[in-house]
VEXDREN-244408 format. One record per residue: residue in one letter; x negated, y, z negated of N, C-alpha, C in turn. Coordinates in Angstrom, 3 decimals. Atoms other than C-alpha are relative to their C-alpha. Layout:
BEGIN
PT   marse        n.u        n.v        n.w       ca.u       ca.v       ca.w        c.u        c.v        c.w
PT       A          X          Y          Z          X          Y          Z          X          Y          Z
...
// end
This chain:
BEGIN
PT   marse        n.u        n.v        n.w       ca.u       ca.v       ca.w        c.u        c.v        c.w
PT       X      0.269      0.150      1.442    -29.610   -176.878    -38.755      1.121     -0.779     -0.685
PT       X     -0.739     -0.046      0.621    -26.192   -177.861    -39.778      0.182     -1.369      0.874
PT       X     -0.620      1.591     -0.670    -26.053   -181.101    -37.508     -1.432     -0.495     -0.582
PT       X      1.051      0.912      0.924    -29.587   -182.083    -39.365      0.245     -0.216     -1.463
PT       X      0.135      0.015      1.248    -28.569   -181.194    -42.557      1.097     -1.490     -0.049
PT       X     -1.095      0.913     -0.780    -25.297   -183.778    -41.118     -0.359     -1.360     -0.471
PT       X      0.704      1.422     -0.116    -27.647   -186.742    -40.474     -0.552     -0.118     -1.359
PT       X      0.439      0.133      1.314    -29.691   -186.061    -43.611      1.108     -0.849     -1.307
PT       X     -0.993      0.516      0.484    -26.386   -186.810    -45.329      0.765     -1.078     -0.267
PT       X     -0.270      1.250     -0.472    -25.656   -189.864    -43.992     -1.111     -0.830     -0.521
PT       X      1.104      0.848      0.418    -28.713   -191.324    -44.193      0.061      0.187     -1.372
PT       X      0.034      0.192      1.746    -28.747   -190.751    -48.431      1.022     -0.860      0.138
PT       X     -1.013      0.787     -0.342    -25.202   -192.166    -47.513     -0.114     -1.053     -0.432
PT       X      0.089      2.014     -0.687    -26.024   -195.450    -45.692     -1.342     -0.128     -1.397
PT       X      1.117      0.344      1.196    -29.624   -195.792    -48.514      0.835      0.051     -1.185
PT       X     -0.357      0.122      1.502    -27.770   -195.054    -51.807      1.206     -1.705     -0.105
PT       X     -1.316      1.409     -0.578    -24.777   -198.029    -50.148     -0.826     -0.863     -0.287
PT       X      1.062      0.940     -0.025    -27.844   -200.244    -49.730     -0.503     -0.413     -1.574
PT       X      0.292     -0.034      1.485    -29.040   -199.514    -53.160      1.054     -0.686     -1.084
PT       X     -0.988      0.161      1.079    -25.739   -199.732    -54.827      0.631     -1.657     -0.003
PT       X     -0.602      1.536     -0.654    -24.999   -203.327    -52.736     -0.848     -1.063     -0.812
PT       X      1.021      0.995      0.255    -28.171   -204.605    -54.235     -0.199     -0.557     -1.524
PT       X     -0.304      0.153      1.784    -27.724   -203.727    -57.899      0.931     -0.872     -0.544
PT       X     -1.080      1.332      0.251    -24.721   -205.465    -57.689     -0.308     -1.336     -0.169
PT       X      0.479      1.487      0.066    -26.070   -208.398    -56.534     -1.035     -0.286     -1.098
PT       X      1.092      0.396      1.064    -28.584   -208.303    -58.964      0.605     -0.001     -1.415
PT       X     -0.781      0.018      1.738    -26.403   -207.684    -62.079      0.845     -1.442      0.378
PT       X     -1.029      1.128     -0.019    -24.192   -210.470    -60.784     -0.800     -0.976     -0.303
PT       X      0.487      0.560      0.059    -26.990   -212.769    -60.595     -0.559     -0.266     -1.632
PT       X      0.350     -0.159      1.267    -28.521   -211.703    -64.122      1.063     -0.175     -0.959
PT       X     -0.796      0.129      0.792    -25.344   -211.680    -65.702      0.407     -1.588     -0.263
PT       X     -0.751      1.174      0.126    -24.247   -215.561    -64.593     -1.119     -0.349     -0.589
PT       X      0.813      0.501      0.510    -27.352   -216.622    -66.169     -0.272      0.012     -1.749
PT       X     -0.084     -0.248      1.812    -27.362   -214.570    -69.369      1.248     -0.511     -0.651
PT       X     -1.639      0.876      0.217    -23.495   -215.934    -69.742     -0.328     -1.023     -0.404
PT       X      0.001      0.955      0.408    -24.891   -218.935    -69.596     -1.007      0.066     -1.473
PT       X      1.208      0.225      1.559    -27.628   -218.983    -72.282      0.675      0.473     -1.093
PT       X     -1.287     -0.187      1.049    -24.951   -216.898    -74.508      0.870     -1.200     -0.488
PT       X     -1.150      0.712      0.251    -22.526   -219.491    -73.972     -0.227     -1.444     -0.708
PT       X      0.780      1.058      0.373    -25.112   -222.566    -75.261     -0.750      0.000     -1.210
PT       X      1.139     -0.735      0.976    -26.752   -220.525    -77.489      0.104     -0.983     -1.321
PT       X      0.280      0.479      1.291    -27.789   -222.726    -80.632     -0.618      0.259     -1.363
PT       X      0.590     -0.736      1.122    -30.407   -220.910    -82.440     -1.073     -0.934      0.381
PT       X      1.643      1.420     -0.337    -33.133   -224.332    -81.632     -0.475      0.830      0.977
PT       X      0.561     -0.883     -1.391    -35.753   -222.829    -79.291     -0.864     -1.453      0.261
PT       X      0.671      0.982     -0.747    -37.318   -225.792    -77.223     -0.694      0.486      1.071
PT       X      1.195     -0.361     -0.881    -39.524   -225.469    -74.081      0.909      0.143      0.926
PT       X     -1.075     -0.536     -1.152    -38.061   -223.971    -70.882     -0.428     -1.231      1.151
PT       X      0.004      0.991     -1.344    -37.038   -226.736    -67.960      0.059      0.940      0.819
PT       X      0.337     -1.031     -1.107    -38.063   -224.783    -64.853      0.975     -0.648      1.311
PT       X     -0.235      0.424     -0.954    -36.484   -227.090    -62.735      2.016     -0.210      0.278
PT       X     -1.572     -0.141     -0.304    -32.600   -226.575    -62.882      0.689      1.486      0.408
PT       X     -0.300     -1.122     -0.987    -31.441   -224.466    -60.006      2.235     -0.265      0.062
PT       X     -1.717      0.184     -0.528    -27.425   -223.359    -59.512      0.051      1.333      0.516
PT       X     -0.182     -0.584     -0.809    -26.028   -221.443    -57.030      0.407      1.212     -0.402
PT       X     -0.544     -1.708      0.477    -25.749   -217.236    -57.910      1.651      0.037      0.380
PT       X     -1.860     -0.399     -0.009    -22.248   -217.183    -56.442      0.893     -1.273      0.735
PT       X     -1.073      1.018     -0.940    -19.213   -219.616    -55.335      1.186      0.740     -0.292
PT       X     -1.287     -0.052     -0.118    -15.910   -219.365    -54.735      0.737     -0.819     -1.018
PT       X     -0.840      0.868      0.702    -12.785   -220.734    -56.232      0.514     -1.658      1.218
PT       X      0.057      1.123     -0.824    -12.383   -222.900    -53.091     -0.465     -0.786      0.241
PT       X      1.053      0.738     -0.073    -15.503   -224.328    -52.723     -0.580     -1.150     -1.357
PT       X      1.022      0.312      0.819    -17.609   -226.889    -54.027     -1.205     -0.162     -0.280
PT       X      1.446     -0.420      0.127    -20.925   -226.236    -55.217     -0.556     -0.724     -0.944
PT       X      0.554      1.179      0.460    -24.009   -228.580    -56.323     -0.669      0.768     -0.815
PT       X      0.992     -0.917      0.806    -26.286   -227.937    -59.367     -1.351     -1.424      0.272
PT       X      0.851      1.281     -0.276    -29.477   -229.753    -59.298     -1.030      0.533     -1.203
PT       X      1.010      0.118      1.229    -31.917   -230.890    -62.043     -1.262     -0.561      1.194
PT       X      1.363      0.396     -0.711    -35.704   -231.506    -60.167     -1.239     -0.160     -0.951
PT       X      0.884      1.011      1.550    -38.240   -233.467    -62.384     -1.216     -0.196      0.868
PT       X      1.390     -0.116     -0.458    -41.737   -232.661    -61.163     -0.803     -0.848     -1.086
PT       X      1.220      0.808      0.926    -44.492   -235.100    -62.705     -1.319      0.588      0.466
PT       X      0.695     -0.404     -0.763    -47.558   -233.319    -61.920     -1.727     -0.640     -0.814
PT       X      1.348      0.897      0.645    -49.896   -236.041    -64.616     -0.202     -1.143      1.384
PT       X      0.362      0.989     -1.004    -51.556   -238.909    -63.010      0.850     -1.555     -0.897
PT       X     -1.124      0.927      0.685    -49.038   -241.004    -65.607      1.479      0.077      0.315
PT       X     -2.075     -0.119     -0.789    -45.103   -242.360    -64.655      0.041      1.272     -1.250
PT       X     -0.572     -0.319      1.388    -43.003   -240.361    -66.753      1.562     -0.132      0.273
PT       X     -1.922      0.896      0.122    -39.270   -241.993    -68.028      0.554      1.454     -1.051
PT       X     -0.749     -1.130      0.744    -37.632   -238.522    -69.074      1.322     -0.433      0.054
PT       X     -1.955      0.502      0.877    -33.761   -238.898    -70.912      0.237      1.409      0.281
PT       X     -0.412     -1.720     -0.154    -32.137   -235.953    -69.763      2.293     -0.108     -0.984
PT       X     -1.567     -0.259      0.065    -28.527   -235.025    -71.046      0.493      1.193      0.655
PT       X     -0.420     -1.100     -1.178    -26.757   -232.414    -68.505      2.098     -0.134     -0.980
PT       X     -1.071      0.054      0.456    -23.678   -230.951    -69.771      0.784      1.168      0.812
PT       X     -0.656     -1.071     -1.021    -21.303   -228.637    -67.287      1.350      0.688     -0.901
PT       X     -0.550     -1.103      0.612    -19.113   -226.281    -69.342      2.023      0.130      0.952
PT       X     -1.449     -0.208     -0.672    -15.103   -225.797    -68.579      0.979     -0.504     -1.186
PT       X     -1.496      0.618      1.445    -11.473   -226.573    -70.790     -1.037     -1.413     -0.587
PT       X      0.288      0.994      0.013    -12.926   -229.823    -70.183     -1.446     -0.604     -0.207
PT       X      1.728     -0.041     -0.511    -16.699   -229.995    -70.285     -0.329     -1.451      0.397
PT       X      0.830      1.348     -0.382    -18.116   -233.060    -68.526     -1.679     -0.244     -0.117
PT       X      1.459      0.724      0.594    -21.442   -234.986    -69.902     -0.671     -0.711      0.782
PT       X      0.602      1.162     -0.544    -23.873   -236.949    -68.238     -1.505     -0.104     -0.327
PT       X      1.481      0.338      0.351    -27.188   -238.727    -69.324     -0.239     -1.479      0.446
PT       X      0.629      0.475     -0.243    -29.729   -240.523    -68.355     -1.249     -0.456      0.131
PT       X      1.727      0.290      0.204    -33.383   -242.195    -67.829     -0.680      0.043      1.265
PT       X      0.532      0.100     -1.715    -35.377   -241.409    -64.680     -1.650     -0.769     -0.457
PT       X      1.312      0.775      0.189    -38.689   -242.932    -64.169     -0.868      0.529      1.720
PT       X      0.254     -0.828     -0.454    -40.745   -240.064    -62.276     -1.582     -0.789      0.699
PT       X      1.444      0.502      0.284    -44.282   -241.740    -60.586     -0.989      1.207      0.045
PT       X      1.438     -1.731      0.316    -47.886   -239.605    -60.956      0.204      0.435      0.983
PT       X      0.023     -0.706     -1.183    -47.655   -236.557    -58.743      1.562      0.034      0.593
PT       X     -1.075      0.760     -0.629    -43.874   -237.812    -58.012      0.726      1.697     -0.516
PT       X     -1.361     -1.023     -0.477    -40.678   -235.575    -57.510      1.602     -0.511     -0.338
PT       X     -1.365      0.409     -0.369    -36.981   -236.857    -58.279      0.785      0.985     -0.404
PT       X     -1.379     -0.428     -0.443    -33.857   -235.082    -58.142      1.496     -0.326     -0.739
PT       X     -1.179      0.487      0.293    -30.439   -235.190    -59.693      0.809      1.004      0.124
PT       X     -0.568     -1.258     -0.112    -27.769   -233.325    -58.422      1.954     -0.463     -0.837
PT       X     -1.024      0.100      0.051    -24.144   -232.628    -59.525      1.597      0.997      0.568
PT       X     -1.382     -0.722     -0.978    -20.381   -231.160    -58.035      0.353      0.922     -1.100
PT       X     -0.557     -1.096      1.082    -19.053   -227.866    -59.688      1.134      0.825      0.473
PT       X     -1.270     -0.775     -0.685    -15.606   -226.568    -58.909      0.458      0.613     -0.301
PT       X     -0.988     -1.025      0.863    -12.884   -224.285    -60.102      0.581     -0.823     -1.147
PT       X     -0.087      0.909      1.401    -12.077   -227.306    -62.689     -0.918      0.566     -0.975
PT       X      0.939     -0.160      1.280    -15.186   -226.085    -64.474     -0.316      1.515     -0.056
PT       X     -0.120     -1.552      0.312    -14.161   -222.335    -64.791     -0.236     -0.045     -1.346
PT       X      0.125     -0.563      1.364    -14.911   -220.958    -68.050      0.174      1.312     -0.197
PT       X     -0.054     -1.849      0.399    -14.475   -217.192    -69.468      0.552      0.691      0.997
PT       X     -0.555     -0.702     -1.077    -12.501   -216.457    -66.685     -0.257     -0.484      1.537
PT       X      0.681      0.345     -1.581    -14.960   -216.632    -63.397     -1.393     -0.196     -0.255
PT       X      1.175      0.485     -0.011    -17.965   -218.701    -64.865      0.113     -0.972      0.016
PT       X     -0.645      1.500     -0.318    -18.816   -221.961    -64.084     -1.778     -0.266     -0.655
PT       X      0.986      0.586      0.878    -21.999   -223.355    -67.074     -0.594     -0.931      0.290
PT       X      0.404      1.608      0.023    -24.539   -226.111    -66.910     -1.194     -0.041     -1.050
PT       X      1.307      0.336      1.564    -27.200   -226.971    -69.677     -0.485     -1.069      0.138
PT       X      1.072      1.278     -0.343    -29.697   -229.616    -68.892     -0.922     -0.145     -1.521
PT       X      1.233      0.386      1.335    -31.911   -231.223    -72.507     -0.623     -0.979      0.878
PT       X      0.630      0.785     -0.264    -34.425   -233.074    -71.804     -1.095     -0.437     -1.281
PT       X      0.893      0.773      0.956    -36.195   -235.434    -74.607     -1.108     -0.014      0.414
PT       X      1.043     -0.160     -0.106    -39.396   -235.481    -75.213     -0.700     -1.371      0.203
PT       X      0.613      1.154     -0.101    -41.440   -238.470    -73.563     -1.584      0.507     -0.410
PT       X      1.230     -0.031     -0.059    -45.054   -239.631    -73.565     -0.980      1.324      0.143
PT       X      0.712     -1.462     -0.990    -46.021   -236.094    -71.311     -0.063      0.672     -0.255
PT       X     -0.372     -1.983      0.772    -43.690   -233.363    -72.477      0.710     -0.642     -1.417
PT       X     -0.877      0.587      1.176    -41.902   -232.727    -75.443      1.019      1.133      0.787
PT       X     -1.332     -0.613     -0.634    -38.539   -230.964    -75.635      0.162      0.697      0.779
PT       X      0.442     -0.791     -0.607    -37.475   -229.237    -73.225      1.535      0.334      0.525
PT       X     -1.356     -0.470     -0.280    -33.913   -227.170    -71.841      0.475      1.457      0.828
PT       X     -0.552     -1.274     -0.612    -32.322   -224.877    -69.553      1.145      0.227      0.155
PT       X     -1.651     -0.604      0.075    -29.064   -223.002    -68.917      0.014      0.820      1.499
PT       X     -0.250     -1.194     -0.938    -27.491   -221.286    -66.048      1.324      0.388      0.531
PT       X     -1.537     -0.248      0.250    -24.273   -219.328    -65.086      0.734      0.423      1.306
PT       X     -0.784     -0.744     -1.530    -22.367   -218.929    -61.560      1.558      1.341     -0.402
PT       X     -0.913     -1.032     -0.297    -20.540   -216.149    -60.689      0.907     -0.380      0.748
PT       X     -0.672      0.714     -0.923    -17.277   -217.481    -59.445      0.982      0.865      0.458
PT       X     -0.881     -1.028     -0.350    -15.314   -214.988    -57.328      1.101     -0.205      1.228
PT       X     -1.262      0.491     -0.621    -11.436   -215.379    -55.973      0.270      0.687      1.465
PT       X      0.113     -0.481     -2.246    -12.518   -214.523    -51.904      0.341     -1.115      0.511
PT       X     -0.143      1.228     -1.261    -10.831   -216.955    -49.649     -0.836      0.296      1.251
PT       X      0.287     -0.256     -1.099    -12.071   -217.501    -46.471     -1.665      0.172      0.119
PT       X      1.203      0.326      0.013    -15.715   -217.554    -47.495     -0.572     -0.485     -1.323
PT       X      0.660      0.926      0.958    -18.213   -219.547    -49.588     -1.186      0.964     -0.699
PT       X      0.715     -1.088      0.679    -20.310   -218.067    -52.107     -1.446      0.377      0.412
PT       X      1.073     -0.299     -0.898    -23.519   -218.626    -49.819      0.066      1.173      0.910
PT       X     -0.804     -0.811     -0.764    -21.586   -216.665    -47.378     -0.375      1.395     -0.300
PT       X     -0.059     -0.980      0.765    -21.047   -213.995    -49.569     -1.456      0.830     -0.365
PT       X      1.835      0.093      0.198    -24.807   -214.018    -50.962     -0.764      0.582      1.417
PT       X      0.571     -0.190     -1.132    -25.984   -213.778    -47.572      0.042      1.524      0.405
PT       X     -0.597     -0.958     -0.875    -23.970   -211.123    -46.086     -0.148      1.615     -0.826
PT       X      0.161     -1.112      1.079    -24.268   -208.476    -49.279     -1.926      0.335     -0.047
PT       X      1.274     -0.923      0.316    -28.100   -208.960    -49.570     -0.725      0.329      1.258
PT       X      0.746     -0.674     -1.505    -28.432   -208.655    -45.470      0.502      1.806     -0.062
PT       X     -0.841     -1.258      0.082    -25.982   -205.528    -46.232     -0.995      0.961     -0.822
PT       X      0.357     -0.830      0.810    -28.262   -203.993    -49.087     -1.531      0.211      0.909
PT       X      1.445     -0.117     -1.060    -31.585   -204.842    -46.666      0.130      1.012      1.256
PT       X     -0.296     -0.867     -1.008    -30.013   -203.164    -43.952      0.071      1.818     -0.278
PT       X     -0.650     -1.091      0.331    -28.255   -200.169    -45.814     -1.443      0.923     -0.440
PT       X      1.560     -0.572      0.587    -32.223   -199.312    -47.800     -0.841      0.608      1.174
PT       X      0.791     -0.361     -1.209    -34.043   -199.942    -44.464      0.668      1.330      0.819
PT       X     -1.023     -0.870     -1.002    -31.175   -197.847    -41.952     -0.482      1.504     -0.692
PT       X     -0.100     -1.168      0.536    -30.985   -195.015    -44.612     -1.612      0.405     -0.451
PT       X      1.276     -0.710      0.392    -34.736   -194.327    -45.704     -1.046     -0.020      1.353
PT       X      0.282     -0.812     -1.299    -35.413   -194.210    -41.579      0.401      0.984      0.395
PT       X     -0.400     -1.778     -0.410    -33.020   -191.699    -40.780     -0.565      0.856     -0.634
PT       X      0.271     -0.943      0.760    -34.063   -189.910    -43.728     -1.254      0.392      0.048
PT       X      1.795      0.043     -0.428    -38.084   -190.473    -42.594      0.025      0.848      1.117
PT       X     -0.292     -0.558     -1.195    -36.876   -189.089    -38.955      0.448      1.457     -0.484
PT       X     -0.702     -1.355     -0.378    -34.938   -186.319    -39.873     -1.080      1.148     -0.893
PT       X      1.080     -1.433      1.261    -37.463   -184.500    -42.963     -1.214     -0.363      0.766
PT       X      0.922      0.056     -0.630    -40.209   -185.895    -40.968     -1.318      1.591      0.199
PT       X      1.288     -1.317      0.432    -41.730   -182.199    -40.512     -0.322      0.624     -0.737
PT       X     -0.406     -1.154      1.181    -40.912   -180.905    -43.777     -1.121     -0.395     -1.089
PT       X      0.856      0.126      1.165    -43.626   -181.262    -46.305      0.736      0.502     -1.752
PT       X     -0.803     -0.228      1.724    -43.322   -180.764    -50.510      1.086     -0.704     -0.462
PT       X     -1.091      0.540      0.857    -39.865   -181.174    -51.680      0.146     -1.509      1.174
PT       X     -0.158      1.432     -0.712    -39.423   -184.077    -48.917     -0.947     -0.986     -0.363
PT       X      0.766      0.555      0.511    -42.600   -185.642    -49.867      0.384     -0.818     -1.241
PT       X     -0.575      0.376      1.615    -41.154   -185.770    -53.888      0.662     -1.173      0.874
PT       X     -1.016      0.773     -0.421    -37.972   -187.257    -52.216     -0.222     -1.277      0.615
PT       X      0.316      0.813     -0.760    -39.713   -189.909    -50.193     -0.367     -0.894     -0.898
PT       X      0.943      0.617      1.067    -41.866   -191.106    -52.884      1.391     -0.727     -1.113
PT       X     -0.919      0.707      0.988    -38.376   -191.563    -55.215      0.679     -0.518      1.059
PT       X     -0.977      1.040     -0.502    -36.348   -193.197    -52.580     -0.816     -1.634      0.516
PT       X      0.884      1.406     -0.168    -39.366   -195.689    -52.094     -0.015     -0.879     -1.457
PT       X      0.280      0.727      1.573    -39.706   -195.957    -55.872      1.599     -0.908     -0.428
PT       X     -1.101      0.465      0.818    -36.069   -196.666    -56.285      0.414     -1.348      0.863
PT       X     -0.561      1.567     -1.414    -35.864   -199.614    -52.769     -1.015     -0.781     -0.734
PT       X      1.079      1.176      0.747    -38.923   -201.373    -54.756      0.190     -0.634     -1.043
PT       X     -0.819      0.472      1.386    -37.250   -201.571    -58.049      1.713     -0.455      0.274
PT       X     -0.351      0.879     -0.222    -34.328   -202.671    -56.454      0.381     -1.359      0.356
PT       X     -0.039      1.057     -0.245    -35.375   -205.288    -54.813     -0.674     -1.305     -0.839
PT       X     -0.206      1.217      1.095    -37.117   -206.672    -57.411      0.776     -0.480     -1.055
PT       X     -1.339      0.308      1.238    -34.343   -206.381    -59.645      0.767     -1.020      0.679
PT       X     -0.669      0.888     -0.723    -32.702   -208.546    -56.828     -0.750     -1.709     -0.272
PT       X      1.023      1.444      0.066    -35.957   -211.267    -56.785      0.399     -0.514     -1.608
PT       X      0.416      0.513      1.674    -36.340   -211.486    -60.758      1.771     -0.330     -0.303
PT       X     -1.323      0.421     -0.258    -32.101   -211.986    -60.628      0.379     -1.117      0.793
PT       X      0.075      1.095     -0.572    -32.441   -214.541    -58.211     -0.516     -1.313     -0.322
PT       X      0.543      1.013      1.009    -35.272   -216.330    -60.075      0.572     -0.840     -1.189
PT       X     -0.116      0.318      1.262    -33.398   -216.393    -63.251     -0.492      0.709     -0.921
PT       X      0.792     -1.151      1.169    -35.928   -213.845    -65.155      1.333      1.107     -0.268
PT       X     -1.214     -1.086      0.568    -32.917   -211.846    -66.857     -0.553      0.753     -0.414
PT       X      0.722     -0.946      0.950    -35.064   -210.361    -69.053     -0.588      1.328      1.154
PT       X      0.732     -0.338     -1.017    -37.424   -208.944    -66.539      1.382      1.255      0.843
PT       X     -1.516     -0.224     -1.098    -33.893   -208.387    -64.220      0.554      1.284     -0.476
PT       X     -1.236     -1.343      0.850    -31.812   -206.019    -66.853     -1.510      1.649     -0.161
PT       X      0.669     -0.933     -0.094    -34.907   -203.863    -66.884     -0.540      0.768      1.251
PT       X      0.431     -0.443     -1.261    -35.574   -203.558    -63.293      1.377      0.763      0.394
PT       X     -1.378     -0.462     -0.041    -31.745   -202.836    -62.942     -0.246      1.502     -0.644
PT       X     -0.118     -1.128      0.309    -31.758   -199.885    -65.494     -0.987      1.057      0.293
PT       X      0.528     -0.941     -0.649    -34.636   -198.390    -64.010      0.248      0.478      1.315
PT       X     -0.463     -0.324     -0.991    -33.227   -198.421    -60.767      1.393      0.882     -0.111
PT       X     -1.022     -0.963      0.544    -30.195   -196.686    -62.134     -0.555      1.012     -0.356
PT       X      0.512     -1.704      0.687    -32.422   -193.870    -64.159     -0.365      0.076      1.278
PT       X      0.074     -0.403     -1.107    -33.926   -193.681    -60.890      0.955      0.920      0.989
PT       X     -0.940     -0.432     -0.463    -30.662   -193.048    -58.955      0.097      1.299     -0.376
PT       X     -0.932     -0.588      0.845    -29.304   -190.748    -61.470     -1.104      1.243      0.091
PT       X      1.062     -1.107      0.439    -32.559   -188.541    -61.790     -0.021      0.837      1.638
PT       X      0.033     -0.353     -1.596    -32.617   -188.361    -57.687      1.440      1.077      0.658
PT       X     -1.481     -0.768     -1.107    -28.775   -187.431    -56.846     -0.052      1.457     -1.336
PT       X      0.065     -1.773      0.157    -29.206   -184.292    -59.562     -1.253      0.561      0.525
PT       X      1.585     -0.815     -0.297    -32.511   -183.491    -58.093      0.940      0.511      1.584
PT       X     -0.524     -0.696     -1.595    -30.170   -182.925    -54.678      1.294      0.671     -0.582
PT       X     -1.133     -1.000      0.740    -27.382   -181.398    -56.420     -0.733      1.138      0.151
// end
């Protein structure tokens, strides 16, 4: 009894680790984003550019690309004016005119280093885009998390935390399947909230990854009331 109750232990252990690895990553992700839109904030509301992706985490060592992607999906060119502006002491500008064909795809990427720190350990970019023939206005924002780990890159990092939170969820809500396995009722409850709380983590991870903040900070604090309602239910 006392070497099951043991394992039982562990396993909440290794699952709540998993849990707690993931939130992280997901507040980190939600946070460099909302940073950014804070940090741009104008009060103008224009149309959301879908197509400017930057990397959730880098280093101070590294350098890391942001990229603007200009989908045309009329059967007309389209010559969009973009202005891209990257955030730091220094902020660096750049604009331009692309000329997109029907159905077409182009691309513009740029370098982002520890030169373009801001607020400490953020690194900003803000893409406008004028309104041609197609669209009209249109603008996005987004905010890296830049954290002082030598010795690895913020992909690295990314990788290894959300294989860590996949592992730690999966590992710990098997043992914990194995070991209550014959126990009906109160294990049942328990099963049902440690499923409810790996589902709302991980989408708190996806919708953090996406960019949906909104969405993100709510999947987050339910995965927290979750937590919180679970470890006094075992108290």
């Amino acid at each position: 009894m006392m070497q099951t109750r043991s394992k039982s232990i562990v396993g909440n252990i290794v699952f709540f680790l998993g849990i707690f690895i993931g939130l992280v990553l997901a507040i980190a992700a939600i946070w460099g984003d909302f940073e950014g839109l804070s940090y741009y904030y104008t009060g103008a509301a224009y149309g959301q550019f879908n197509g400017l992706h930057c990397p959730i985490l880098m280093t101070r060592s590294e350098t890391g690309i942001v990229t603007a992607i200009f989908n045309n999906s009329s059967n007309q060119k389209s010559e969009p004016y973009y202005e891209m502006e990257i955030g730091g002491l220094l902020p660096r500008k750049f604009e331009d005119q692309l000329s997109v064909p029907p159905y077409g795809t182009k691309s513009v990427q740029w370098t982002v280093d520890a030169n373009d720190i801001d607020l400490g350990f953020f690194i900003f970019a803000k893409i406008d885009i004028l309104p041609d023939t197609l669209y009209s206005s249109r603008e996005a924002t987004c905010g890296i998390v830049v954290l002082n780990i030598p010795c690895l890159t913020g992909d690295q990092i990314f990788a290894l935390t959300f294989a860590a939170s996949l592992l730690g969820i999966l590992i710990g809500l098997g043992l914990w399947e194995n070991i209550n396995k014959p126990l009906m009722g109160i294990s049942s409850n328990q099963r049902r909230a440690m499923q409810a709380m790996a589902i709302s983590v991980l989408l708190a991870m996806f919708t953090g990854f996406m960019g949906w903040w909104g969405p993100g900070v709510l999947l987050c604090a339910i995965t927290i009331l979750l937590s919180v309602i679970f470890l006094q239910f075992l108290i």
